[in-house]
ZAVODO-93186 format. One record per residue: residue in one letter; x negated, y, z negated of N, C-alpha, C in turn. Coordinates in steps of 0.02 Angstrom, whole numbers, padded with zeros to 5 digits, always signed. Layout:
% ZAVODO-93186
aXYZXYZXYZ/...
//
This chain:
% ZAVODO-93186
x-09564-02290-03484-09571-02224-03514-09602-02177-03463/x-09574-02135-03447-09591-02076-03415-09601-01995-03442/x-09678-01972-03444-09701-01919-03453-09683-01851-03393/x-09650-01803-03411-09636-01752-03378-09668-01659-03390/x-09676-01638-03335-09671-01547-03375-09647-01534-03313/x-09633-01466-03337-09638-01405-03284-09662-01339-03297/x-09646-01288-03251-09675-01226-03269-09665-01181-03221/x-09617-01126-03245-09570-01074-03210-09622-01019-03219/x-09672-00983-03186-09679-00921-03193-09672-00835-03147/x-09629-00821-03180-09575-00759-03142-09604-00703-03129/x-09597-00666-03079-09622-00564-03074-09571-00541-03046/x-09557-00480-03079-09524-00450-03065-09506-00364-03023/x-09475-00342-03021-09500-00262-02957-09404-00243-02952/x-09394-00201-03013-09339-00150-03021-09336-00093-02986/x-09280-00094-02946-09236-00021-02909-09194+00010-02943/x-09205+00038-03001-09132+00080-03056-09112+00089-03020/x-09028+00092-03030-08985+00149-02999-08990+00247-03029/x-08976+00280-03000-08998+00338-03014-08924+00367-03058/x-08929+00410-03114-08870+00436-03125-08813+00490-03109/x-08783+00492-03089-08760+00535-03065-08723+00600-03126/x-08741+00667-03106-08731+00695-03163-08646+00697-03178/x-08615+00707-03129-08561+00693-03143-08506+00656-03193/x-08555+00609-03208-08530+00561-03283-08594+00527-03317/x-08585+00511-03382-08632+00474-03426-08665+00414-03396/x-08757+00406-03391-08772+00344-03359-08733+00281-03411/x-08754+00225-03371-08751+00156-03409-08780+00114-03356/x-08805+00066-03406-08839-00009-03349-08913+00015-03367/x-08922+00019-03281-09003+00026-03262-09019+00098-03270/x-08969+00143-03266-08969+00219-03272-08996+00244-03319/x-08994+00202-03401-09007+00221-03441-09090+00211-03465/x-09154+00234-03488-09198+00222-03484-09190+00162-03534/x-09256+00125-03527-09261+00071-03574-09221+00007-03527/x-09175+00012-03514-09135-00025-03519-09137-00102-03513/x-09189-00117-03460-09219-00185-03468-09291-00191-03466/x-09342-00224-03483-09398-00242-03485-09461-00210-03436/x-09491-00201-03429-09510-00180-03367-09532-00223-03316/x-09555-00182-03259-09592-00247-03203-09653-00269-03223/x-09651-00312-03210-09697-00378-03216-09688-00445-03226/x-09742-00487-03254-09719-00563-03257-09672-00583-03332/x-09651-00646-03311-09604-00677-03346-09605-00735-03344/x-09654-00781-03428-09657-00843-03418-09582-00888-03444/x-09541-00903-03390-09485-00910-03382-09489-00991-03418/x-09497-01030-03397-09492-01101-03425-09576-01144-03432/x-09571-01177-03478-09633-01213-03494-09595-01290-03529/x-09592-01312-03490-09549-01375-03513-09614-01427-03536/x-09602-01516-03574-09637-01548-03585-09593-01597-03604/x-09563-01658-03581-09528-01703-03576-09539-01783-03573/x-09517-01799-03634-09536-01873-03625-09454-01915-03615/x-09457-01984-03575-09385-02014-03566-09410-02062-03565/x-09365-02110-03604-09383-02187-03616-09319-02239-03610/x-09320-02300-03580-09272-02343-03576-09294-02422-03609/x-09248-02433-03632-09270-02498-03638-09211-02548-03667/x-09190-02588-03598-09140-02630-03594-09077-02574-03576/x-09020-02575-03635-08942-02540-03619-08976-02471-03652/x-09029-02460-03686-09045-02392-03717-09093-02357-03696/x-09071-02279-03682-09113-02241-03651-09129-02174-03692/x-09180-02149-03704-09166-02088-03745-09242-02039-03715/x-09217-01971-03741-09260-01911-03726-09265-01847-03768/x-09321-01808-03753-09352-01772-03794-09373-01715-03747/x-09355-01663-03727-09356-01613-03706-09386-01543-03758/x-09438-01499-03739-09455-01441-03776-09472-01396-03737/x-09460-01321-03737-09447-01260-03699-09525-01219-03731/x-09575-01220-03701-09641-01181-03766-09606-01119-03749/x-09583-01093-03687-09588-01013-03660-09528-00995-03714/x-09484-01043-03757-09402-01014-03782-09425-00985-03847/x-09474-00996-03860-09473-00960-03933-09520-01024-03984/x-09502-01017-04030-09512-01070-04106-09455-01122-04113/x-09512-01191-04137-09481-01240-04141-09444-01235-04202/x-09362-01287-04223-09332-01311-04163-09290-01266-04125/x-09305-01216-04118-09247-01200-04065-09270-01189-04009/x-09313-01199-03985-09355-01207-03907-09324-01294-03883/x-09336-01305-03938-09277-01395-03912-09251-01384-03860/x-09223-01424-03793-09177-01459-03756-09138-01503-03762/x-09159-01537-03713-09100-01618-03732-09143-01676-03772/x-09127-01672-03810-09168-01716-03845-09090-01781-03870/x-09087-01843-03865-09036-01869-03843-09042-01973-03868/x-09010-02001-03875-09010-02072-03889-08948-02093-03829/x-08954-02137-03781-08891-02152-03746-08878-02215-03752/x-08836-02268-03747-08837-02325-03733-08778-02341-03699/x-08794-02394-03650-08737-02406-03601-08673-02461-03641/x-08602-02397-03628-08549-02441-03677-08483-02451-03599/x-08489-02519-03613-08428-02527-03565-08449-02503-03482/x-08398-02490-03471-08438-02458-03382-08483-02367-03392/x-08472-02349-03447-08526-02281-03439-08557-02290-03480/x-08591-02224-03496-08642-02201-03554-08617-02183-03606/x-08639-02178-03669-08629-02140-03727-08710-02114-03762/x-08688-02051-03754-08752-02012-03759-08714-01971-03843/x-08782-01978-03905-08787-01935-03949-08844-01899-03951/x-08824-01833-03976-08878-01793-04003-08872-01714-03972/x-08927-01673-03934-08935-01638-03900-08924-01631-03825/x-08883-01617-03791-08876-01616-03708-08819-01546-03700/x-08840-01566-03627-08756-01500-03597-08705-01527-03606/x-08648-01508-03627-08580-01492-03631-08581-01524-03534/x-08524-01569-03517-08502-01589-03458-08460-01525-03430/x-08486-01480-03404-08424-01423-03352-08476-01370-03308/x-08462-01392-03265-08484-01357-03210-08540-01413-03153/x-08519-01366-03092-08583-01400-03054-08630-01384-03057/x-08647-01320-03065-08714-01267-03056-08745-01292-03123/x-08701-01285-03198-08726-01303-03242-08782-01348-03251/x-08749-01416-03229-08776-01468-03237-08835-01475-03187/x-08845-01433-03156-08907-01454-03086-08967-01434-03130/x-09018-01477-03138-09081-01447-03153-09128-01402-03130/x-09151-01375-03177-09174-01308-03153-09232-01300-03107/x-09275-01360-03116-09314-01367-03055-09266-01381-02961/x-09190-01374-02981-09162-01412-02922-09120-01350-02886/x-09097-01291-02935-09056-01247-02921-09090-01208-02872/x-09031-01187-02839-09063-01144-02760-09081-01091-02760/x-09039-01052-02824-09084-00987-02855-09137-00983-02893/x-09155-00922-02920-09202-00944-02998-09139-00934-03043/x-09092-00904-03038-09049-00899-03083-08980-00922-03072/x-08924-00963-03130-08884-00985-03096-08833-00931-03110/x-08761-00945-03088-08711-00902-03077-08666-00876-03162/x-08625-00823-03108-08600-00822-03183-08543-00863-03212/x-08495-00914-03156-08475-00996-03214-08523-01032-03251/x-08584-00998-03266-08594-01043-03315-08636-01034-03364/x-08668-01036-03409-08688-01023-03470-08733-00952-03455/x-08749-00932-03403-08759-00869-03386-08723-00822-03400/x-08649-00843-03379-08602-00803-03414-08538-00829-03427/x-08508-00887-03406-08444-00896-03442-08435-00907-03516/x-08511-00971-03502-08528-00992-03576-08600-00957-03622/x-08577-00893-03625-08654-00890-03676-08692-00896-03709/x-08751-00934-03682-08792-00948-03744-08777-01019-03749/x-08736-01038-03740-08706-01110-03768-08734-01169-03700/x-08796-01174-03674-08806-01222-03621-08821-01280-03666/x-08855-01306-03713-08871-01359-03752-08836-01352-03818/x-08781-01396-03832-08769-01417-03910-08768-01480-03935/x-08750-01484-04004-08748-01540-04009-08677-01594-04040/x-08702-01663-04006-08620-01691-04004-08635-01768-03961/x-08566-01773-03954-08576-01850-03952-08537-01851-03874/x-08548-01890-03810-08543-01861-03749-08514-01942-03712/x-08474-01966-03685-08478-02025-03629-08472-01993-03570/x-08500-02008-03504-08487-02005-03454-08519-02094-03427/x-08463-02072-03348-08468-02134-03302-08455-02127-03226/x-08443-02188-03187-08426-02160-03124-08389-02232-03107/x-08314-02207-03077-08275-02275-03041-08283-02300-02952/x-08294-02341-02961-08305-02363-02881-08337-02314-02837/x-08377-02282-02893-08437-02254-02839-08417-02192-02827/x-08350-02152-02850-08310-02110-02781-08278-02076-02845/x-08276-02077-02919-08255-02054-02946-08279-02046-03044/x-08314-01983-03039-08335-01983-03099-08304-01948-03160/x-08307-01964-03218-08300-01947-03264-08333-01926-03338/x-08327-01878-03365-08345-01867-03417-08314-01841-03483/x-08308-01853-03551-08288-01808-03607-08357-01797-03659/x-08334-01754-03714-08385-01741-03758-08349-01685-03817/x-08374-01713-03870-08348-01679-03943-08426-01642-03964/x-08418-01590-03980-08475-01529-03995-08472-01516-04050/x-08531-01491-04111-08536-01429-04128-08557-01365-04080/x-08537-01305-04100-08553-01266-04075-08618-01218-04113/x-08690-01282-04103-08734-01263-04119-08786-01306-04084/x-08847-01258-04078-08910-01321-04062-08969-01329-04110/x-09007-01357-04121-09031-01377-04176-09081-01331-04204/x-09104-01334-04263-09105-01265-04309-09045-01234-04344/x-08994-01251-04305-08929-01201-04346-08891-01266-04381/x-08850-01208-04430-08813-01250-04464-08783-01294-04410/x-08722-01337-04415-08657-01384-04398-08619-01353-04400/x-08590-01310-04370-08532-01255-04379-08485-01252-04320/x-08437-01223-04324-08395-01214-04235-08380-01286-04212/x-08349-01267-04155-08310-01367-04120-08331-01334-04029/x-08337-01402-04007-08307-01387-03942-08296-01452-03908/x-08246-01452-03862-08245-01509-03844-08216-01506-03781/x-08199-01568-03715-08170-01541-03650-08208-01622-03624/x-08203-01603-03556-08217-01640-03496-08218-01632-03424/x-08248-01705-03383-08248-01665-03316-08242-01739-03286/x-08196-01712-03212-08169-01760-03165-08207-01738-03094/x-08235-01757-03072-08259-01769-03002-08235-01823-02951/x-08235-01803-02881-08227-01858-02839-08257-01823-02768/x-08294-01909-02758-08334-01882-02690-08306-01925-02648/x-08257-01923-02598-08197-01946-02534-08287-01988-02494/x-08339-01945-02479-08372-01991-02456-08469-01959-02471/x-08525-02003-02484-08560-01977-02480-08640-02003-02452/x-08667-01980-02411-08714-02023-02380-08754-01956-02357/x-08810-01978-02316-08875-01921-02301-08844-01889-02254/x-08841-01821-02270-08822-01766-02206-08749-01790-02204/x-08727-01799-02256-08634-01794-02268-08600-01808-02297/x-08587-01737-02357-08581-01761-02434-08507-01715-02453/x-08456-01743-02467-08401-01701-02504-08393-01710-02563/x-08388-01655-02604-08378-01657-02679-08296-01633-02689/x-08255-01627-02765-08216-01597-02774-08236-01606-02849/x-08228-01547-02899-08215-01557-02977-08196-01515-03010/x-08187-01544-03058-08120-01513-03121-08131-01491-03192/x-08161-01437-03233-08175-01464-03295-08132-01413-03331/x-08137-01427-03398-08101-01414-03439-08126-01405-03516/x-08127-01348-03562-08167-01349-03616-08141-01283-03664/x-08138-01328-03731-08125-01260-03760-08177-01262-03821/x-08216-01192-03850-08246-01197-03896-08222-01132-03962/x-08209-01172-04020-08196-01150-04078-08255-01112-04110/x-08278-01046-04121-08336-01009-04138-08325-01016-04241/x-08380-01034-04254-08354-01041-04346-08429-00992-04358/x-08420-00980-04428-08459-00908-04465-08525-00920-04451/x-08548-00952-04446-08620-00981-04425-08631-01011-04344/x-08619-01034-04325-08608-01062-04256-08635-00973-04208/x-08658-01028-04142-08645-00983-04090-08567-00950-04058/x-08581-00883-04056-08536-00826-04034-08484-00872-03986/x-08443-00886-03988-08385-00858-03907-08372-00818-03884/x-08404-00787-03825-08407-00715-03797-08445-00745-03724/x-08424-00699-03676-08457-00704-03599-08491-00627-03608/x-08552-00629-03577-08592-00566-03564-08641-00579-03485/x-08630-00581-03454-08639-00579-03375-08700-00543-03382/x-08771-00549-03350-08830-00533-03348-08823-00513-03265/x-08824-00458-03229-08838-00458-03163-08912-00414-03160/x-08949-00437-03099-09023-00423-03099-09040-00461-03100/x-09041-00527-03106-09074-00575-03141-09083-00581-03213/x-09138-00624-03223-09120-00650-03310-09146-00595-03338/x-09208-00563-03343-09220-00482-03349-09194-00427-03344/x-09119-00446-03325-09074-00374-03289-09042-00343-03334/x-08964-00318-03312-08931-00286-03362-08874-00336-03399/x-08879-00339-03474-08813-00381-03503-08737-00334-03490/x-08692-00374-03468-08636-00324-03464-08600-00358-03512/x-08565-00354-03575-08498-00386-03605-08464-00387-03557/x-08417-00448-03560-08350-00436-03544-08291-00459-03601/x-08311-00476-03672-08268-00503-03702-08299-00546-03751/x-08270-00519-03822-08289-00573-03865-08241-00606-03929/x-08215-00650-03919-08188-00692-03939-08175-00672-04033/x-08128-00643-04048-08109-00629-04136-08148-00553-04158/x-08162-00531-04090-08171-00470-04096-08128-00420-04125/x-08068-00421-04124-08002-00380-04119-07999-00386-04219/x-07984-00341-04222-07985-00343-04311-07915-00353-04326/x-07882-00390-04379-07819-00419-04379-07813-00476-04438/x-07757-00501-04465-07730-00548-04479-07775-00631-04463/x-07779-00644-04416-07788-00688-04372-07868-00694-04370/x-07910-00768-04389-07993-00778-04359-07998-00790-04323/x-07929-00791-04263-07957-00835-04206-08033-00799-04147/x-08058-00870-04153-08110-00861-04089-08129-00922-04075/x-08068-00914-04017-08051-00948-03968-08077-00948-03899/x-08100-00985-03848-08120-00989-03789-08086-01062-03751/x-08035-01037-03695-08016-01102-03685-08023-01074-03604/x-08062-01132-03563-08096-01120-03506-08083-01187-03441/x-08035-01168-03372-08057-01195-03333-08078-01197-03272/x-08115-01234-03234-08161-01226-03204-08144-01277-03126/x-08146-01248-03081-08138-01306-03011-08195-01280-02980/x-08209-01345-02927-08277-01346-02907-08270-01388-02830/x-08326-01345-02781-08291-01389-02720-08369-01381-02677/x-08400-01421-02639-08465-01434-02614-08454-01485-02566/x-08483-01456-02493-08473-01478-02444-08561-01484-02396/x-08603-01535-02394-08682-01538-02378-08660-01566-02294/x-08672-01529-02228-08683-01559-02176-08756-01547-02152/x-08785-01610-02131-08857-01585-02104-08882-01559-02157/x-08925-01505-02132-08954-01455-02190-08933-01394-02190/x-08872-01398-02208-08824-01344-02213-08780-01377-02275/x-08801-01313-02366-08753-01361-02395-08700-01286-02417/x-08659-01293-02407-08584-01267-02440-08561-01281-02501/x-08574-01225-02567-08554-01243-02624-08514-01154-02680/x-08441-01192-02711-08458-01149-02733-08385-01184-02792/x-08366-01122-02844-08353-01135-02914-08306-01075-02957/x-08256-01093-02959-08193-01032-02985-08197-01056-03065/x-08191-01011-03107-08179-01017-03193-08133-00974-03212/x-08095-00973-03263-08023-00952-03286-08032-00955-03347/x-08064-00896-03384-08086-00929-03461-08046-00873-03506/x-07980-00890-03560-07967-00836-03607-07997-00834-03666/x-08012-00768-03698-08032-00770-03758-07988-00743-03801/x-07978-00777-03851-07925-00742-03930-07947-00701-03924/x-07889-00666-03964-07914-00580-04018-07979-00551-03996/x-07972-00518-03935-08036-00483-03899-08032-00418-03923/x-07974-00386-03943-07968-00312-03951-07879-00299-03960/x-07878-00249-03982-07794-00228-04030-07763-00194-03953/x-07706-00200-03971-07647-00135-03911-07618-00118-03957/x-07602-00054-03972-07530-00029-04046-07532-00080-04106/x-07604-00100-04111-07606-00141-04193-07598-00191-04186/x-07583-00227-04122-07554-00301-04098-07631-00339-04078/x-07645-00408-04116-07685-00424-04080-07683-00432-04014/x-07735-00451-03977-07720-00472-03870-07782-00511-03864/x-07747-00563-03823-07799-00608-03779-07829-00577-03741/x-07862-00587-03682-07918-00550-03635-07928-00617-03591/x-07923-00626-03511-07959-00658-03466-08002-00647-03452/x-08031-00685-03430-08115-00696-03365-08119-00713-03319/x-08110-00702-03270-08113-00736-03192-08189-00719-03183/x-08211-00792-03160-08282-00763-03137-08292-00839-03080/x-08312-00824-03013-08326-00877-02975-08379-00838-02910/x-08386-00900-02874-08471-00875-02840-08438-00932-02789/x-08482-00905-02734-08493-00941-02675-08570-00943-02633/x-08563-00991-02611-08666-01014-02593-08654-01040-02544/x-08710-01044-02502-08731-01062-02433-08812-01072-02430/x-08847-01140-02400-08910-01146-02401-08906-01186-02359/x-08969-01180-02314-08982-01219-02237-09062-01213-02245/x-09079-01276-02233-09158-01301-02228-09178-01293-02159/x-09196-01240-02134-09242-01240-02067-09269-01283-02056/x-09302-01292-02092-09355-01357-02073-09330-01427-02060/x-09254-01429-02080-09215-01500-02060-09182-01537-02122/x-09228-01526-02182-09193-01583-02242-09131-01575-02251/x-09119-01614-02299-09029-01648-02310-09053-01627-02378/x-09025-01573-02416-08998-01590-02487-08983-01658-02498/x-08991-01673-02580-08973-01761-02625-08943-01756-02661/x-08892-01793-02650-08820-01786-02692-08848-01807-02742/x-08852-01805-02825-08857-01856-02879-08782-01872-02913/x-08768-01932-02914-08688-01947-02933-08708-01959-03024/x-08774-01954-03036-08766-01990-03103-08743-01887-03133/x-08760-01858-03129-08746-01771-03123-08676-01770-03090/x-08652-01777-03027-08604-01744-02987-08658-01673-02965/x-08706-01658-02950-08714-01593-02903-08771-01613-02861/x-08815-01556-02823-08840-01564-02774-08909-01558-02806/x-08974-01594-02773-09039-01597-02805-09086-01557-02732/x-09135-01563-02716-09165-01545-02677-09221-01600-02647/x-09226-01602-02607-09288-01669-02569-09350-01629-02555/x-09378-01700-02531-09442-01705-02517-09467-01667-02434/x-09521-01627-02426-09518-01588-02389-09542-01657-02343/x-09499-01650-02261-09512-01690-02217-09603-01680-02172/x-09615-01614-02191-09675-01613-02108-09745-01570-02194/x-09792-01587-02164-09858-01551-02193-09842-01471-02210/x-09815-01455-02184-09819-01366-02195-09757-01375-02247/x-09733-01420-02255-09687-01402-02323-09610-01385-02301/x-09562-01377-02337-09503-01367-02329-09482-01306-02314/x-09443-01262-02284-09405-01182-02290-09335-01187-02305/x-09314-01178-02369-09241-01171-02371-09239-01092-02366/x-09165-01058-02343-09128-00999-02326-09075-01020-02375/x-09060-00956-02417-08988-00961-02462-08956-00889-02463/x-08887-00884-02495-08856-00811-02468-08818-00849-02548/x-08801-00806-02597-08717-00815-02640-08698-00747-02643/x-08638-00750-02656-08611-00685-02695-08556-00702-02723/x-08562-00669-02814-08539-00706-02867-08501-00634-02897/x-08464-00636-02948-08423-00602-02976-08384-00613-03037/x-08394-00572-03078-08351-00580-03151-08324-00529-03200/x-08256-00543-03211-08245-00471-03224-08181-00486-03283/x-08163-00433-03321-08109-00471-03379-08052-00413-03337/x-07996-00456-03339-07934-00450-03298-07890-00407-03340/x-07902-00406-03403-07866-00360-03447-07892-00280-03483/x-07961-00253-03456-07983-00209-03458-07951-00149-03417/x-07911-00101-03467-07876-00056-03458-07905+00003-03478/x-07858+00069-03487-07876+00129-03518-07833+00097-03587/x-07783+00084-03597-07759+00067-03657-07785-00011-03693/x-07820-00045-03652-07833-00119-03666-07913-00114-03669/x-07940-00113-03723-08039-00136-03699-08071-00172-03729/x-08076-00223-03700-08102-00309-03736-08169-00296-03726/x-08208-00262-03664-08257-00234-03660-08302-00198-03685/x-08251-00168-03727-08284-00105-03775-08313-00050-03709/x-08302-00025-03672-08321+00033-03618-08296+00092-03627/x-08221+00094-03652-08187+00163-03645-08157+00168-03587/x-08178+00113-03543-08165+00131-03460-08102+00088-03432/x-08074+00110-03379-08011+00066-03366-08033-00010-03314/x-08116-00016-03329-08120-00079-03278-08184-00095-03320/x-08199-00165-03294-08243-00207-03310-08279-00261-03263/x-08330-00266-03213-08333-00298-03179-08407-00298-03154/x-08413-00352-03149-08506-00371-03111-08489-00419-03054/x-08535-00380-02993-08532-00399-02925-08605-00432-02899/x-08615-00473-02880-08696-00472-02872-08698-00532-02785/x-08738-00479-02760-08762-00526-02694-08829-00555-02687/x-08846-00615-02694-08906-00644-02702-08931-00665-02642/x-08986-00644-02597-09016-00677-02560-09086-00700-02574/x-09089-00766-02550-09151-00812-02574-09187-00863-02535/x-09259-00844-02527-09295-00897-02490-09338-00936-02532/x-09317-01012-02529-09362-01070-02548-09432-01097-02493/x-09502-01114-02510-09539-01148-02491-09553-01190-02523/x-09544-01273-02531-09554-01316-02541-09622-01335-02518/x-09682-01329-02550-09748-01360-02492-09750-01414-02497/x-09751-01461-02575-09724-01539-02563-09699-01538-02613/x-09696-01599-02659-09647-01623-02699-09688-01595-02770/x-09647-01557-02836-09674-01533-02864-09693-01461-02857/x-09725-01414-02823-09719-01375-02815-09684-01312-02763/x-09660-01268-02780-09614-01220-02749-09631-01147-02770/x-09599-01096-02701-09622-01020-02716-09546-01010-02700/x-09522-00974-02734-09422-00945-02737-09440-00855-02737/x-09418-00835-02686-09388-00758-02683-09331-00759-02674/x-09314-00706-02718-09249-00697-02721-09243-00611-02725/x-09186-00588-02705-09181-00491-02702-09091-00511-02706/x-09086-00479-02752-09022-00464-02796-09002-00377-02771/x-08935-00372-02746-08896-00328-02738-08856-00317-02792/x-08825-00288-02851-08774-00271-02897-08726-00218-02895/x-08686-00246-02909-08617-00155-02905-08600-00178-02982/x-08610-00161-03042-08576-00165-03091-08516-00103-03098/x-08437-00109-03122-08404-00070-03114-08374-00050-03186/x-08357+00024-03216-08314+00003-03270-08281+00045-03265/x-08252+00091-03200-08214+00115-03183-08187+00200-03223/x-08165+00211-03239-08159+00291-03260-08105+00300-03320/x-08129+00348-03350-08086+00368-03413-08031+00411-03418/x-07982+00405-03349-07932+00446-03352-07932+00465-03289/x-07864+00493-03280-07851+00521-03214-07888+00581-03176/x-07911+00577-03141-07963+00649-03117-08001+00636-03139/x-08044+00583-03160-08115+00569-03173-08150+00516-03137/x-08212+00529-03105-08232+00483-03052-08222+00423-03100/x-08248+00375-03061-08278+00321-03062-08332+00296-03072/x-08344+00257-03124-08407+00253-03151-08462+00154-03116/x-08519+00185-03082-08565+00123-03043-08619+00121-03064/x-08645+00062-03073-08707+00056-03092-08736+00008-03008/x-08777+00028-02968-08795-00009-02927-08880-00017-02921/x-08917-00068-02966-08989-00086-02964-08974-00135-02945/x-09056-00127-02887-09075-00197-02851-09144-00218-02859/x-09178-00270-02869-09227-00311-02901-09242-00362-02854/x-09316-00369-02848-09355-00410-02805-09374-00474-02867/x-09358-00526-02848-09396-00573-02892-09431-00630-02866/x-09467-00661-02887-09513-00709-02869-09560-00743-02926/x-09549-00835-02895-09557-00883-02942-09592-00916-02920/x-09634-00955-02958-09700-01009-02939-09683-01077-02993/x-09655-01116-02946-09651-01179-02992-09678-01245-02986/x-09711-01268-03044-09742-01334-03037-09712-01373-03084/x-09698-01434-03074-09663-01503-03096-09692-01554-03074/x-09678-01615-03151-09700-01697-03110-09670-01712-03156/
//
């Protein structure tokens, strides 16, 4: 039995973009619009995990998320069936790499927008019944049947999907990944939303819609989300290469001439991180993604990171708006640069300064173009055991 916590605490330091009189603000332009500067007690975790023999189970709670139970995590029963696991109860949905990396492990403070940041909203923990495994070392697998709820809420909504990984080879200072997932979730009257809303700024920043699933008034309940996802990570030395394309449609987002219409999402990111100081990123195969090590020398570790991520709905027109904008575009741009200090194991200081171009483009011919561009200093202090 193993006792765990952690503890994320965030500050923050906003650059609005300014409005231009020329057209109506939106985003950061508008007053109010997000929180102000200062701190942000981001995570307060408290975790117990227990094994014993083929059965393993856990208990995860969030104090910073609110009131119990919905501050819950993974709270979970597994037992080993055949060559994998079968996990009930509370956990992540199997899709994505970034997803699945723990949050003490991710290279940002915040992850991208494939993934519950913004492909999947809201929806990082539900509950359901899950196997994953791994073949000859070199090839993993996973499925899982959902509600599309986490606990506190009714049993409502479905979701279900999977994920294929394969690592050609993997050892210290030289790791190839490739993966595949696949997932669709059914939104029911109670259940969590199907909708993507992209947060750029960080988690304090601006929400942008891009689409919500049975939005479109009609005949038809569908709300639908059917989503996939490839994934490709390349670690030499301490230099790791990672990044993640998603393809997600949503039903009945919005009418054309009385007709319901689907709506796409393209949203994918690319990352780069190199340890000055020498370490090798750690593959974890029981996950498929990348973890972070132990700082090699007394003064602690220096990771360097760079992404720039993007998400935008492909069917946002002047005649088409799944967005709800009015505008003939829809799109969030964000360049993240970020420095890690590792001093030893357990504790870490993360800066990060976020660049944004949010776009939603203009209401007609001869009318500018409409930008929202705020940039935000952030910085994190984290302790774990």
């Amino acid at each position: 039995m193993v006792f765990g916590a952690r503890a994320h605490l965030d500050v923050h330091s906003f650059n609005d973009d300014k409005a231009n009189p020329a057209y109506p603000p939106f985003g950061s332009q508008l007053p109010n619009s997000h929180p102000d500067d200062g701190f942000n007690f981001r995570r307060g975790y408290t975790d117990v995990t227990a094994r014993f023999h083929n059965l393993s189970f856990k208990f995860q709670n969030d104090f910073a998320a609110g009131t119990f139970p919905g501050s819950l995590r993974e709270v979970w029963v597994g037992a080993k069936l055949g060559p994998g696991q079968l996990t009930i109860g509370q956990f992540k949905p199997y899709r994505g790499m970034e997803e699945l990396a723990s949050s003490n492990e991710i290279t940002m403070m915040e992850r991208p927008s494939t993934t519950s940041t913004g492909i999947y909203t809201g929806r990082q923990w539900l509950m359901g019944v899950g196997y994953k495994g791994i073949y000859a070392d070199k090839l993993g697998y996973a499925v899982d049947i959902m509600s599309l709820a986490h606990t506190g809420m009714p049993i409502s909504g479905s979701s279900y999907g999977g994920r294929l990984f394969w690592v050609p080879f993997s050892e210290e200072g030289n790791t190839l990944h490739f993966g595949f997932s696949y997932s669709v979730d059914n939104s029911g009257s109670e259940s969590l939303p199907t909708k993507v809303v992209d947060v750029y700024g960080g988690r304090r920043g601006i929400s942008q819609s891009l689409g919500i699933a049975g939005a479109g008034i009609g005949p038809s309940g569908d709300k639908r989300q059917v989503t996939f996802e490839a994934e490709a990570a390349y670690a030499l030395g301490p230099v790791t290469l990672q990044g993640e394309y998603a393809n997600s449609r949503l039903e009945n987002t919005h009418l054309v001439a009385g007709a319901q219409k689907d709506s796409t999402i393209q949203a994918y990111y690319v990352q780069a991180s190199w340890f000055v100081t020498g370490e090798r990123s750690i593959y974890r195969k029981e996950r498929g993604a990348f973890g972070k090590p132990k700082p090699i020398s007394k003064w602690g570790a220096l990771e360097l990171a760079v992404r720039y991520d993007l998400a935008e709905n492909l069917n946002q027109s002047l005649t088409a708006d799944p967005c709800r904008t009015g505008t003939s575009k829809c799109q969030t741009q964000v360049i993240t640069l970020g420095t890690n200090w590792y001093v030893r194991e357990g504790l870490r200081f993360m800066l990060n300064y976020y660049l944004t171009d949010a776009a939603i483009g203009n209401v007609g011919a001869g009318t500018p173009d409409r930008r929202d561009t705020l940039s935000v200093i952030s910085f994190r202090t984290q302790l774990s055991f």
